[in-house]
TORGU-807346 format. One record per residue (C-alpha): x, y, z negated. Coordinates in Angstrom, 3 decimals. Layout:
% residues N
{east=X; north=Y; up=Z}
...
//
This chain:
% residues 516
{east=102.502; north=128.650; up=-83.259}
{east=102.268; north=126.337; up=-86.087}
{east=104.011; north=126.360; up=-88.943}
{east=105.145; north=123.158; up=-90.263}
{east=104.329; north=122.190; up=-93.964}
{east=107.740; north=121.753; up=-94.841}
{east=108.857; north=125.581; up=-94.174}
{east=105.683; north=126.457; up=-96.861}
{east=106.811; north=124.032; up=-99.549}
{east=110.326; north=125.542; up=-99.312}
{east=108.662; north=128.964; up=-98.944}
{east=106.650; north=128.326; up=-101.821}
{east=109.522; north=126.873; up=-103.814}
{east=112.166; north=129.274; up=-103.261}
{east=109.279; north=132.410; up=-103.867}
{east=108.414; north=130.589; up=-107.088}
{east=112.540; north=130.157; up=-108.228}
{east=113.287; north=133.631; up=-107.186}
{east=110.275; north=135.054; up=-109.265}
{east=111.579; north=132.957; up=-112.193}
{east=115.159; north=134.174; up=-111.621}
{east=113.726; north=137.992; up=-111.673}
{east=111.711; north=137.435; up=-114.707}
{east=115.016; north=135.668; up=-116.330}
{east=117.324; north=138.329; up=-115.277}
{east=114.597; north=141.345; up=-116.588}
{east=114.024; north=139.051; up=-120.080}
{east=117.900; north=138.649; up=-120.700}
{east=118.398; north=142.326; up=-119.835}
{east=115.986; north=143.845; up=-122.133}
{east=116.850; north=141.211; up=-125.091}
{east=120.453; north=141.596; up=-124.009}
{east=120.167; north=145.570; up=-125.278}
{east=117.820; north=145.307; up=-127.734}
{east=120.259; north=142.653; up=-129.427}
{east=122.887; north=144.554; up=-128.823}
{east=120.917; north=147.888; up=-130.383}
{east=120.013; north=145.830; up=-133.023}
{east=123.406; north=145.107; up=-133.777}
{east=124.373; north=149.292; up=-133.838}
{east=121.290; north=149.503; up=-136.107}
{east=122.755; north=147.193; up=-138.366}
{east=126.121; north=148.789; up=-138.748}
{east=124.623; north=151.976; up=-138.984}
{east=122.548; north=150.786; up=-142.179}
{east=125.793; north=149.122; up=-143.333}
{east=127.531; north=152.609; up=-142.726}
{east=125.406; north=154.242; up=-144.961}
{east=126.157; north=151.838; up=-147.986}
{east=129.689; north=152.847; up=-147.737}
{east=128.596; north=156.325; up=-147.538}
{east=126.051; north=156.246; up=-150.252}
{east=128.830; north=155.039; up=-152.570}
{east=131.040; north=157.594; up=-151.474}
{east=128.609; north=160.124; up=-152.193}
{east=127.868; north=158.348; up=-155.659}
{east=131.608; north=158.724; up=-156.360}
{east=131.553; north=162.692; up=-155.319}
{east=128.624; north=162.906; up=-158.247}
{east=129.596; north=161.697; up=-160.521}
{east=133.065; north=163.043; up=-160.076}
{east=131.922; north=166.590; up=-159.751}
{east=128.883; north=166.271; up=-161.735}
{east=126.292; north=167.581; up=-158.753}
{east=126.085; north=168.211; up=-155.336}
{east=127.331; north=171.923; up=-155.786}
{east=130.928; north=171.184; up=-154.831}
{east=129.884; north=169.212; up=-151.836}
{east=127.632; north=171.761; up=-150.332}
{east=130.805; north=174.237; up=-150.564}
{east=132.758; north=172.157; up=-148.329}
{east=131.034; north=171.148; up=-144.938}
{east=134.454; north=169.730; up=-143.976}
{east=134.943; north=167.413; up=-146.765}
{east=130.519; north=166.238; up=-145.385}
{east=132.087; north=165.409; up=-141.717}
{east=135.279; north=163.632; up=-142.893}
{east=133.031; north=161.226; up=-145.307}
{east=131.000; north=161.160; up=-142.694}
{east=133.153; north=160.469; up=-139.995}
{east=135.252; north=157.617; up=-142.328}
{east=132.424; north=155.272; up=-143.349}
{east=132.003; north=152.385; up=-141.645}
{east=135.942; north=152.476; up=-139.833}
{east=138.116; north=150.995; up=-143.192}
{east=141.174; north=149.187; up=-142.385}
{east=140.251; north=145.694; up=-142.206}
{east=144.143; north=145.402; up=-143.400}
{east=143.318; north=147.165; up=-146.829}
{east=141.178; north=146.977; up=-149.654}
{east=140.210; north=150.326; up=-150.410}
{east=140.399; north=153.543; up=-148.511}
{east=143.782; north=155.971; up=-149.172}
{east=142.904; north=159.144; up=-150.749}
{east=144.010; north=162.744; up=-151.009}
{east=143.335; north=165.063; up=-153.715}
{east=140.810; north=168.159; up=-152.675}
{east=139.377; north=170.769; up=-154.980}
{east=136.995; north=173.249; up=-154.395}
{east=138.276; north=176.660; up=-153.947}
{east=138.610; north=179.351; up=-156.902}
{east=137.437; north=182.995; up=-156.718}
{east=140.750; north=184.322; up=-157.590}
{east=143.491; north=184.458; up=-155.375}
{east=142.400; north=180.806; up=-153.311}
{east=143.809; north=178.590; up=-155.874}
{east=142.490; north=175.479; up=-156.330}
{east=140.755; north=174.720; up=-159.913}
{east=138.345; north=172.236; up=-160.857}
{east=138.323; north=168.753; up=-161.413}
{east=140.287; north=166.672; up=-158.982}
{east=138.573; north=163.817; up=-157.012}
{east=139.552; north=161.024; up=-154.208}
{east=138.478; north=161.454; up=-150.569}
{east=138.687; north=159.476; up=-147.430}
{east=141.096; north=160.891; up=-145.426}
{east=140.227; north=161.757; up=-141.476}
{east=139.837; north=158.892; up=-138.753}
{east=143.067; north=156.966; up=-138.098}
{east=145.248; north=158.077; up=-135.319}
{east=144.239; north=156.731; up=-132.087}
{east=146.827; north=154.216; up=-131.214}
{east=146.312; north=152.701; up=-134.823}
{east=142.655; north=151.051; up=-133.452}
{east=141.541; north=149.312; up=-130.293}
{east=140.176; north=151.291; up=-127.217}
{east=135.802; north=150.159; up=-128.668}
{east=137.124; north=150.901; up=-131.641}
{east=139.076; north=154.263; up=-131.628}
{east=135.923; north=155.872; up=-128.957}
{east=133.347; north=154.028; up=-131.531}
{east=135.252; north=156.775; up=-134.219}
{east=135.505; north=159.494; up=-132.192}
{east=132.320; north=159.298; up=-131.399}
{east=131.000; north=158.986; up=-135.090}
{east=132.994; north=161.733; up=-136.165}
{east=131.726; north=164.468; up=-133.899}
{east=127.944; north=163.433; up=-133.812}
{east=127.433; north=161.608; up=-136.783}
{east=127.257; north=164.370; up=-138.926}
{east=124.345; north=166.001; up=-136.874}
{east=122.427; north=162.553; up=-137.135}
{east=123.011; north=161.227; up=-141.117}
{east=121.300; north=163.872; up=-143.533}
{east=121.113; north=164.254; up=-147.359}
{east=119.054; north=165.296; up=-149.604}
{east=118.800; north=166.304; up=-152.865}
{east=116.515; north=164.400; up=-155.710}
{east=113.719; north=167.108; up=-154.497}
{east=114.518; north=165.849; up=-151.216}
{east=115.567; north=169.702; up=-150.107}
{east=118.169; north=169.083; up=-147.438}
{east=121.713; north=169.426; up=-148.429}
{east=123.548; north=168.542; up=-145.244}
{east=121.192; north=167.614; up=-141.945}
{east=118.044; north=168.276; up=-141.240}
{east=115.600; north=165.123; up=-141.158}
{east=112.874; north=164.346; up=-138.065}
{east=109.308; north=163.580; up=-138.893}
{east=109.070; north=160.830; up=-141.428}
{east=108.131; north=158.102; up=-138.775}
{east=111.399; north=159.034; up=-137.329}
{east=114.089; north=158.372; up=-140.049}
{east=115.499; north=156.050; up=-142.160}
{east=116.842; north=156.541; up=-145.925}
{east=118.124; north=155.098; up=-148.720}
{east=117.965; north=156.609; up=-152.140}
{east=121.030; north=157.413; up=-153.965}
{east=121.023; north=156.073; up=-157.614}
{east=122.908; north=156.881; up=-160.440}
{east=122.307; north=154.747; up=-163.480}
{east=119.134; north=153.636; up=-162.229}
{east=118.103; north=157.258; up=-161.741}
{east=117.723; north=159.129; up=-158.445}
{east=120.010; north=161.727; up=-157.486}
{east=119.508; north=162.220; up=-153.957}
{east=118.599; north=160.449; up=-150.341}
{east=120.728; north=160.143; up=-147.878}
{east=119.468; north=158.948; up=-144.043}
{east=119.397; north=159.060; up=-140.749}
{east=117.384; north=160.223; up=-137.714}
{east=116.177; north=157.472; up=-134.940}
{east=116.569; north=157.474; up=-131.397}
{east=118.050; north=156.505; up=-128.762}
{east=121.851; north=156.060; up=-129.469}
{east=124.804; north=157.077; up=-127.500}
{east=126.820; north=155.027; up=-126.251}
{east=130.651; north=155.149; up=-125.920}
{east=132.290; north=154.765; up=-122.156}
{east=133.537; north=151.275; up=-123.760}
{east=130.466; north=150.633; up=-125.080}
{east=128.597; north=150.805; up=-121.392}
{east=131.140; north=149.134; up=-119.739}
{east=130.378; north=146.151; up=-121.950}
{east=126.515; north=146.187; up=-121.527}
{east=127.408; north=146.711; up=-117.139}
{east=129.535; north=143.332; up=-117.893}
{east=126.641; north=142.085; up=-119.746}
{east=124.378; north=142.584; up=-116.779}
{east=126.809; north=141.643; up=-114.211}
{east=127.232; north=138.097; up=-115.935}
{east=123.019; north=137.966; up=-115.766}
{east=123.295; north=138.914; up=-112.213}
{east=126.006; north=136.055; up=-110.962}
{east=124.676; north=133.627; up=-113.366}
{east=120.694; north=134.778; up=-111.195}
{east=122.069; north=134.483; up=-108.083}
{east=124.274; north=131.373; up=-108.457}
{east=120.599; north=129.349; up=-110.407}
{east=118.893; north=130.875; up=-106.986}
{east=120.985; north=129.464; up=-104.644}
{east=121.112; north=125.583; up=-106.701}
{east=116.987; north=126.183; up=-106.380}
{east=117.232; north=127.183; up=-102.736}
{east=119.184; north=123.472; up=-101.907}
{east=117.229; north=121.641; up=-104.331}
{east=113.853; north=122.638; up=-102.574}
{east=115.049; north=121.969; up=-99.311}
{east=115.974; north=118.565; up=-99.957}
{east=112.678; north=118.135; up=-102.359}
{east=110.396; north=119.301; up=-99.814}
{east=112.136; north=116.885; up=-97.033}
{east=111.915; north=114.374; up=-99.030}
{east=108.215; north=114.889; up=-100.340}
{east=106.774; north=115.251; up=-96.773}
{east=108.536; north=111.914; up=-95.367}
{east=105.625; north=109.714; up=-96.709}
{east=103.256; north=112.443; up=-94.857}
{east=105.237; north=112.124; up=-91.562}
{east=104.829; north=108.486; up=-91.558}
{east=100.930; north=108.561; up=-92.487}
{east=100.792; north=111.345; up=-89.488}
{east=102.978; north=109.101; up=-87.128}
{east=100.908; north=105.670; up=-88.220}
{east=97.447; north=107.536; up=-87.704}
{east=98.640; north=108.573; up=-84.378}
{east=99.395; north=105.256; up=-83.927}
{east=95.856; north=103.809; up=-84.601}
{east=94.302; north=106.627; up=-81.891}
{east=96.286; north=104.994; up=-79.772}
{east=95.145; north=101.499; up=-80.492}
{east=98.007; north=99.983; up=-82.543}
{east=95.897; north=98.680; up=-85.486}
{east=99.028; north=96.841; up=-86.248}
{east=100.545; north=99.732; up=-87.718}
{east=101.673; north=99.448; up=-91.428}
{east=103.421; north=102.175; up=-93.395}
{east=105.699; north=100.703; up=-96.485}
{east=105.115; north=101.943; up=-100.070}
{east=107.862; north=103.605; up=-101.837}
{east=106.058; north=104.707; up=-104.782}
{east=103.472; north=104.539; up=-107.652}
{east=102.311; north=108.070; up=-106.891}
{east=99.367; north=109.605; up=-105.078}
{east=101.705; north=109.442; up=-101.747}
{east=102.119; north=106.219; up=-102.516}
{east=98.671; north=104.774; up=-103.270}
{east=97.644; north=107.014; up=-99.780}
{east=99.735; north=104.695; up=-97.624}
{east=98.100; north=101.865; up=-99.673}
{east=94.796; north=102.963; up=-98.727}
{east=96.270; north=103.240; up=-94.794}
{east=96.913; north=100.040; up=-94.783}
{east=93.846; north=98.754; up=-95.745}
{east=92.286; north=100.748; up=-92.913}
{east=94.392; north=99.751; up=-90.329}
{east=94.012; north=96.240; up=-91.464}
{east=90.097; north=96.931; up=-91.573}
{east=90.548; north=98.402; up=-88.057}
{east=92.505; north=95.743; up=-86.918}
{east=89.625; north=92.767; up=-88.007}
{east=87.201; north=94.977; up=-86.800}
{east=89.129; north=94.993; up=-83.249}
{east=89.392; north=91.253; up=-83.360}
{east=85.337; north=90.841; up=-84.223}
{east=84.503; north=93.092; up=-80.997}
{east=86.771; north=91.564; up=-78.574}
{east=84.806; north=87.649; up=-80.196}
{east=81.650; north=89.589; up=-79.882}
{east=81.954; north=90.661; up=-76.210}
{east=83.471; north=87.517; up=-75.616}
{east=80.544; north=85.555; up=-77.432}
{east=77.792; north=87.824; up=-75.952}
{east=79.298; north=87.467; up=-72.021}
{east=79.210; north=83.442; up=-73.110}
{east=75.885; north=83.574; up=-74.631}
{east=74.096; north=85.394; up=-71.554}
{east=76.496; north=84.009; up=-69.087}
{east=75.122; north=80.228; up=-69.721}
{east=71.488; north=80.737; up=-68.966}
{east=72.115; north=82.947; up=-66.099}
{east=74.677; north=80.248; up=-64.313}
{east=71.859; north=77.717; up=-65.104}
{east=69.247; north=80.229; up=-63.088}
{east=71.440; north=80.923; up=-60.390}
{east=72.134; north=77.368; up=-59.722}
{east=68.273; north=76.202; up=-59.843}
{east=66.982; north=78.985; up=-57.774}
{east=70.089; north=78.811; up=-55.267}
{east=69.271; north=75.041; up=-55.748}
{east=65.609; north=74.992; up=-54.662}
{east=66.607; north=77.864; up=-51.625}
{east=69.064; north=75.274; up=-50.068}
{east=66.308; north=72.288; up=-50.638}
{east=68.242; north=70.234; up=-52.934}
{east=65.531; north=70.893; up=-54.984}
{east=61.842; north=70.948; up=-54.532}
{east=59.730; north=73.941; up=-55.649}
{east=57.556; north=72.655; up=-57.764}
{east=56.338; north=73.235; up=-61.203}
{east=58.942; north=71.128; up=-62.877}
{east=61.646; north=73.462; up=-61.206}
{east=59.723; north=76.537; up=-62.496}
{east=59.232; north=75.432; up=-65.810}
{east=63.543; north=74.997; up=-66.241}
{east=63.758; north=78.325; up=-65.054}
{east=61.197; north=79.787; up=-67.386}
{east=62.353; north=78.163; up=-69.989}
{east=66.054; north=79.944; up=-69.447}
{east=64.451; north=83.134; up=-68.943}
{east=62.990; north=82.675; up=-72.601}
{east=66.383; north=81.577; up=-74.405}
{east=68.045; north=84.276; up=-72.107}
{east=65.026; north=86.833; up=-73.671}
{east=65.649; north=85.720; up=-76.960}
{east=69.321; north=86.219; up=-77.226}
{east=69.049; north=90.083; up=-75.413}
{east=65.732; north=90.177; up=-78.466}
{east=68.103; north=89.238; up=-81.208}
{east=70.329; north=91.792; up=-80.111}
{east=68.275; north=94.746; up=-79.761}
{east=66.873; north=93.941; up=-83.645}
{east=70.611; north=93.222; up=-84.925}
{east=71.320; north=97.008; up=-83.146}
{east=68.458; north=98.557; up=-85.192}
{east=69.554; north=96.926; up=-88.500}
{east=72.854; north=98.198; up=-88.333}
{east=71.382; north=101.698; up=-87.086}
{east=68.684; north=101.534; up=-89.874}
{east=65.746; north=101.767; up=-87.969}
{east=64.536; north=98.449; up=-88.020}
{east=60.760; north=98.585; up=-88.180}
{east=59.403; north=97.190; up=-91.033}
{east=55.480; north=97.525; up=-92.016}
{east=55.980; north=97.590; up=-96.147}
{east=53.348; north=96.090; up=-98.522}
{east=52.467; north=94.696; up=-101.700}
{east=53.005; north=90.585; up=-101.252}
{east=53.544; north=87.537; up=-102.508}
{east=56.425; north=86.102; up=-100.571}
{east=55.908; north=82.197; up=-102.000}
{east=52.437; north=82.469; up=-99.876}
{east=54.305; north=83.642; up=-96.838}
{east=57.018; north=81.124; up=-97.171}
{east=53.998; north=78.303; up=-97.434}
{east=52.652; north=79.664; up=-94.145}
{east=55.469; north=79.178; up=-92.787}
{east=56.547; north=75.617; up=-93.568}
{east=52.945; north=74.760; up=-92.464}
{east=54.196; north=76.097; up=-88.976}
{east=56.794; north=73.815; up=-88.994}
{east=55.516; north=71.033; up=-90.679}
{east=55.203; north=68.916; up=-87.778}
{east=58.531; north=70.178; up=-86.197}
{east=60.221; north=68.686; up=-89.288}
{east=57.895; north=65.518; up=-89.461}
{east=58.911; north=64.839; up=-86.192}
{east=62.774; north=65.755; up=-86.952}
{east=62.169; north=63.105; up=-90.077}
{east=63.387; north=65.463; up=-92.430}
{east=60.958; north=65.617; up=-95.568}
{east=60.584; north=68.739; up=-97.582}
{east=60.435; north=69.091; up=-101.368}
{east=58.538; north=71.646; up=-102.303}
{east=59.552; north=72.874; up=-105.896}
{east=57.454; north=76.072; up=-105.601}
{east=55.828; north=77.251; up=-108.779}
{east=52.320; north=78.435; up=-107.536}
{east=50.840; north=78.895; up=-111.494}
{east=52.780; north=82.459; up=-111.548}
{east=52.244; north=85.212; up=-108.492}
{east=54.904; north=87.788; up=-107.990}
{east=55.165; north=90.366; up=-105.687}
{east=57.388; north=92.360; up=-103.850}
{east=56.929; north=95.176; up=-101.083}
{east=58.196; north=93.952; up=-97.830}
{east=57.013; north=93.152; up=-94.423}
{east=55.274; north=89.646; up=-93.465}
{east=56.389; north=89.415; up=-90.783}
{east=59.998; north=90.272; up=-91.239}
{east=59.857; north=87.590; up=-94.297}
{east=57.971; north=84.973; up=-91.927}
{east=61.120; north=85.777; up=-89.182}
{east=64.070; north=85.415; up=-92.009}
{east=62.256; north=81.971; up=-93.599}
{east=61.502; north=80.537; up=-89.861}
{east=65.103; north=81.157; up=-88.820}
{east=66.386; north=79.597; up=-92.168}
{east=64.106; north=76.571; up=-91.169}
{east=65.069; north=76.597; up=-87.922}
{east=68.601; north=76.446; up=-88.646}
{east=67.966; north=73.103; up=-90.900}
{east=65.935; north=71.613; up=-87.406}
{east=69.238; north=71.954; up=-85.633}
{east=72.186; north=71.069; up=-87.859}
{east=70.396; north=68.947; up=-91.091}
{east=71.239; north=64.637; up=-90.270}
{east=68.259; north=62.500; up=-89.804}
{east=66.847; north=61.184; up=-91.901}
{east=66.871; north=64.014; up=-94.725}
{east=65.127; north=66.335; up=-96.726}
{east=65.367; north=70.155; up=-97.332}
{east=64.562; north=71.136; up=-100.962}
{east=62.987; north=74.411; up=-101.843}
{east=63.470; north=76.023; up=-105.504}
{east=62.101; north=79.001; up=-106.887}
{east=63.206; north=80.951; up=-109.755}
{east=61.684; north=83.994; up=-111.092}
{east=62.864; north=86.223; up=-113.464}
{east=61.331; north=89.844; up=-114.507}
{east=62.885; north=91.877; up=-111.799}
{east=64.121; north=89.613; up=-109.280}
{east=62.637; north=86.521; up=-107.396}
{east=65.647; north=83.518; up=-106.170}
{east=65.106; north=81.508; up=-103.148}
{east=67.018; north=78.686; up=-102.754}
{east=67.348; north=76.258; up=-99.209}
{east=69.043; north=73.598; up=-99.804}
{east=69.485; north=70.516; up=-96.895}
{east=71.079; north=67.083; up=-97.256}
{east=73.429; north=67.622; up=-95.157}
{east=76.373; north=67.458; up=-93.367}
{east=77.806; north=71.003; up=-95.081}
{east=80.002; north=72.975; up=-93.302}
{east=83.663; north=73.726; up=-93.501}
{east=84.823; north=75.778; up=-96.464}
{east=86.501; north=78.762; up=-94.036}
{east=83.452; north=78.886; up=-92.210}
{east=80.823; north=79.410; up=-95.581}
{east=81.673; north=83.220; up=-95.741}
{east=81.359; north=83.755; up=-92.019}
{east=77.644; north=82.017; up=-91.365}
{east=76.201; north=84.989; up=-91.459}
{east=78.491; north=86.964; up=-88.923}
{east=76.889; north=87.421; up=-85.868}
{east=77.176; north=84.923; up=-82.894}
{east=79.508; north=82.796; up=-85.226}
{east=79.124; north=78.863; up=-84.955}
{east=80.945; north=76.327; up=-87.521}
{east=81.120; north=74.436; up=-84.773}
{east=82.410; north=76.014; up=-81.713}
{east=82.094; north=72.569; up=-79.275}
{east=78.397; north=72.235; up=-80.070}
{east=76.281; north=71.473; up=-77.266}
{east=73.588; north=74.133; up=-76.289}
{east=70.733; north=71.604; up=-76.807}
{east=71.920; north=71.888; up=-80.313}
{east=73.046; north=75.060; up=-81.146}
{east=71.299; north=78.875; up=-80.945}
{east=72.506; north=81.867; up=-80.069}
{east=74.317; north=82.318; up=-83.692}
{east=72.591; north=85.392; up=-84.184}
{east=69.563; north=83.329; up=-86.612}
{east=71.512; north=83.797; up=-89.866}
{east=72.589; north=87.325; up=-88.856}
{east=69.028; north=88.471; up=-88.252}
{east=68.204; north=87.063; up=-91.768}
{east=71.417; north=89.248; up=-93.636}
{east=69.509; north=91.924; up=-92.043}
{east=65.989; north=91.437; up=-93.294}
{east=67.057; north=90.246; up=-96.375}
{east=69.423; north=93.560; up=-96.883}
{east=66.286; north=96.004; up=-95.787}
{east=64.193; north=94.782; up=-98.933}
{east=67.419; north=95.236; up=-101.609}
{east=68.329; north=91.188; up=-101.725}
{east=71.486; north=89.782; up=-101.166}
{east=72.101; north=86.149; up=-99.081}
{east=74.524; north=83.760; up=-99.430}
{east=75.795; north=80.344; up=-98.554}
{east=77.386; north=77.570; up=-100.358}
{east=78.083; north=73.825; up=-99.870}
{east=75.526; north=71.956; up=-102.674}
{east=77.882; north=69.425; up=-104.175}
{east=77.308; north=65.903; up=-102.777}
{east=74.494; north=67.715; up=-100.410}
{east=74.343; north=70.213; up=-97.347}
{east=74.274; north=73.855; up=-96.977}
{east=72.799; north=75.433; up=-99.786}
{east=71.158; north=79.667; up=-98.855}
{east=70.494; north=81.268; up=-101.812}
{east=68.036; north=84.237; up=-101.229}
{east=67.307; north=87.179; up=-104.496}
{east=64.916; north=90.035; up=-104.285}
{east=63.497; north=92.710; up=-106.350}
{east=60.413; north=92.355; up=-107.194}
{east=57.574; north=95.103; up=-107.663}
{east=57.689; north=96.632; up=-111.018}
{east=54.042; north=96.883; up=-112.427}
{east=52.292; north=100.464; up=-112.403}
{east=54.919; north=101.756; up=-110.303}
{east=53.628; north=103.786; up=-107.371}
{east=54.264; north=103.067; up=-103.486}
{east=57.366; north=105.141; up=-103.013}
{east=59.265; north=103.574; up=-106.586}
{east=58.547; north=99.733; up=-105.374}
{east=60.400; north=100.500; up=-102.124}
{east=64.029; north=99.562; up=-101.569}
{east=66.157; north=102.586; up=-101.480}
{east=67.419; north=102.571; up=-98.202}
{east=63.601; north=102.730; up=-96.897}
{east=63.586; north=105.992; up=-99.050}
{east=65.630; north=107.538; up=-97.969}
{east=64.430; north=106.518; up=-93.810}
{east=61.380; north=108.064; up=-94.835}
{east=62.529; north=111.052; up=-96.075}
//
């Protein structure tokens, strides 16, 4: 079973927008918590400012860190308290603490201020109050310090790729470090909950950009194979012979300039139609005339209307030769367009064969009174490599096309113009021309400018075809034209044979590649 081109576009885009929406989902995810890391790691640094100045305060208040190593508890609540003020106050409260005497547990020594404890719970939000909790019970296992010979005082410190510090200064002079182990932190129930929303939100906003790509490919890929349905439906259309088939353009694009190109086909396909249903017309006309003039002699001279002599014989012969021409002309014509016409190259000077011709038909045209005016240069020889007798064929139908439609009296002038790679032939009768619509078609094949011509006049219409074909087998072009206050001008150009170039260079390249 087939699977129709649509389903893959949509396959293809809804694969490619899902793997986008994965990829999207997986980027915003791991930036999502690494911002939001980032953002602990920042408060964390910010924590230990407060806590470095707290420390800085216990120094210089006690005058060391002897009093502080003494009393863990007082470590924790500092510990605990930086980081959490009261956004509603300036400065922490205080209570007085003093390190305990030897005698009898009174306090003595200098008295100092110290945060108190965390706040109550209901005095903070729910983040905020687990955030403390938190900080309070496992901070103090995380944040170290150290003395100015970085001997730990509080904490113990991870491998130095492991920590961060910040040294404790004192007048611009060290007194001790105080930092805090990496890794991976722990997060507060509130805390999760708020990355699970995160990733819920990444998840909706995934599936809700899937499901606008889903509707949007189905409608793209409907609308990008609608051109292709047409082209499909329009070349079924030609198999089946409707070479008036046109698809409209909608666009600019590629799709667009491929229905262009349709349309030129079909309309090639279509002319082409129309030139084989006039050439099996003209070709049943053609050998339909001499063989209703051979039927009726011979059925003629078997009912005795008509004697049997050699009057009657020479009629029909001479129908069986026009009839033998036409099926001749044919047969070449078929190996022209085939490419195997034969042709028996060599080195020549076509201006000699043309004058051998025109003396075969100088008493033709004597007798026709049309004069010729022979313009040929004979003081420079050029040559080409072609086939003599193919040239004497194309120059005696040319001639013989001037016999049958050129006014008498008239002339036919002859012109020759020779450059260094290419020799011009020009024919050129007095007249009458031929209409303008019909210049570009003289050389189809069984085409007359004058359909109502008589027979006695007019060929076969395969003459000028014959000589696009020998003209196009030695690399020359033909054409026609209407001389201005003449005839019909035929312009002939040809290569000519390049000097010290060797037999397989001087032929044309569709002989080459014949003979290869």
């Amino acid at each position: 079973m087939r699977t129709k081109l649509s389903y893959k576009i949509f396959a293809a885009f809804l694969l490619t927008s899902l793997t986008i929406v994965i990829l999207t989902i997986g980027t915003l995810h791991f930036f999502g918590r690494r911002i939001f890391f980032d953002y602990m790691d920042k408060m964390e640094m910010e924590r230990l400012s407060e806590l470095s100045e707290m420390l800085l305060a216990e120094y210089e208040d006690s005058g060391g860190w002897t009093r502080l190593k003494k009393n863990p508890r007082l470590w924790r609540v500092m510990v605990g308290s930086a980081g959490h003020k009261n956004p509603r106050e300036d400065e922490l409260p205080s209570v007085r603490v003093s390190d305990p005497g030897e005698s009898g547990g009174r306090m003595q020594g200098e008295d100092r201020l110290v945060p108190p404890s965390p706040p109550p719970p209901s005095s903070t939000s729910p983040l905020s109050r687990s955030r403390l909790e938190k900080d309070f019970l496992e901070a103090p296992f995380r944040i170290f310090l150290l003395d100015i010979e970085r001997q730990p005082i509080f904490g113990r410190p991870q491998p130095a790729d492991e920590i961060v510090m910040r040294e404790i200064t004192l007048q611009g002079k060290p007194i001790g470090w105080l930092g805090v182990n990496k890794g991976p932190p722990r997060l507060t129930p509130s805390e999760i909950a708020f990355l699970e929303r995160q990733n819920e939100l990444f998840y909706l906003i995934g599936c809700g950009i899937f499901l606008l790509t889903a509707v949007v490919s189905f409608f793209l890929s409907r609308n990008l194979l609608a051109p292709i349905k047409e082209l499909t439906d329009g070349t079924r259309a030609l198999t089946r012979r409707k070479f008036s088939t046109r698809i409209e353009v909608r666009s600019r694009d590629e799709l667009g300039q491929l229905a262009a190109d349709f349309n030129v086909m079909a309309q090639t396909l279509e002319q082409y139609e129309e030139m084989r249903k006039q050439w099996i017309s003209d070709i049943s006309h053609e050998l339909r005339t001499p063989l209703s003039i051979l039927r009726g002699e011979i059925e003629a001279m078997q009912d005795g209307v008509r004697d049997l002599d050699l009057q009657a014989l020479d009629s029909v012969y001479a129908e069986v030769l026009h009839l033998g021409k036409i099926v001749a002309d044919l047969h070449e014509l078929s190996l022209a367009d085939a490419g195997a016409l034969n042709m028996d190259r060599r080195l020549l000077d076509p201006i000699q064969v043309l004058r051998e011709t025109l003396r075969l038909f100088h008493t033709r045209f004597e007798q026709s009174q049309i004069a010729i005016l022979d313009n040929l240069n004979d003081s420079r020889q050029v040559t080409l490599w072609g086939d003599p007798v193919r040239l004497s064929q194309l120059f005696a139908n040319i001639l013989e096309n001037t016999l049958r439609y050129a006014d008498a009296p008239g002339d036919l002038r002859l012109i020759q113009n020779v450059s260094a790679t290419e020799l011009t032939l020009i024919f050129e009768d007095s007249g009458p021309g031929v209409p303008e619509e019909s210049v570009d078609r003289l050389f189809d094949r069984l085409y007359r400018a004058d359909s109502a011509r008589t027979r006695s006049k007019g060929g076969s219409g395969l003459g000028l075809a014959i000589c696009k074909s020998i003209v196009e087998s030695h690399g020359g072009t033909i054409s026609a034209e209407n001389a201005a206050s003449r005839g019909l001008r035929i312009k002939i150009v040809v290569p000519l044979a390049a000097v010290g170039t060797d037999e397989k260079q001087r032929r044309p390249r569709d002989q080459q590649y014949l003979d290869s």
